[in-house]
ZAMARGU-4260 file (C-alpha; in steps of 0.2 Angstrom, whole numbers, plus 5000, padded with zeros to 4 digits):
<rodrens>
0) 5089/4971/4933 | 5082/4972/4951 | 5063/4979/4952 | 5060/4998/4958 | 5053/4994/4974
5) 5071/4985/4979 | 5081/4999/4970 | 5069/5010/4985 | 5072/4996/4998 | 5094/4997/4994
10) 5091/5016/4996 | 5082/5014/5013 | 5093/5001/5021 | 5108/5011/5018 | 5101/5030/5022
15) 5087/5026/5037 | 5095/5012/5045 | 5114/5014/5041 | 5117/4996/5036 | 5135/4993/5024
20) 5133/4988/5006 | 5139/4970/5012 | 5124/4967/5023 | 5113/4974/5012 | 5117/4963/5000
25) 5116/4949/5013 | 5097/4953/5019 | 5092/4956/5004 | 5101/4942/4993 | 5107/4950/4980
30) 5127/4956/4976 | 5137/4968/4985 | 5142/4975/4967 | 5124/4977/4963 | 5119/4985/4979
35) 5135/4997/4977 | 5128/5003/4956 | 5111/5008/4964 | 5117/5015/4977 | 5128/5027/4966
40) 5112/5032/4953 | 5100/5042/4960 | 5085/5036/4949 | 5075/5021/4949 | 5078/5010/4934
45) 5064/5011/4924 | 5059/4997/4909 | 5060/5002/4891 | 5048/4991/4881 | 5058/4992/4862
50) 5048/4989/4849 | 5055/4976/4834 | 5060/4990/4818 | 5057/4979/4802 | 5064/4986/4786
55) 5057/4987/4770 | 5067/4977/4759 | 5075/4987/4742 | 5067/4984/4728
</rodrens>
C-alpha cells in the first residue's frame, strides 16, 4: 500500500500537471496498475490497525 501523501502526489501529477499514468508511474517508481487504482478512488487510503480477537475457550 502506498502512503497518503503519494496517493495526493499521483492525484496532482495527473490533474495539475497533465502527466499519463505511464509517466507517473515512471517519476514516481511505482506501477502503472497501481497509479491507475488510485487514480479511480477518490479517497486516500487510510490504515486500519486490527486488533488480535482471542476466544474464550468452551468449557
Amino acid at each position: 500500500m502506498i502512503e497518503m501523501a503519494q496517493f495526493y502526489n499521483i492525484k496532482f501529477l495527473k490533474e495539475v500537471e497533465g502527466l499519463s499514468q505511464r509517466q507517473i508511474a515512471t517519476k514516481l517508481g511505482i506501477s502503472r496498475k497501481t497509479v491507475s487504482k488510485y487514480l479511480s478512488q477518490n479517497a486516500a487510503p487510510t490504515t486500519v490497525l486490527r486488533k488480535r480477537v482471542y476466544s474464550l475457550p468452551i468449557w
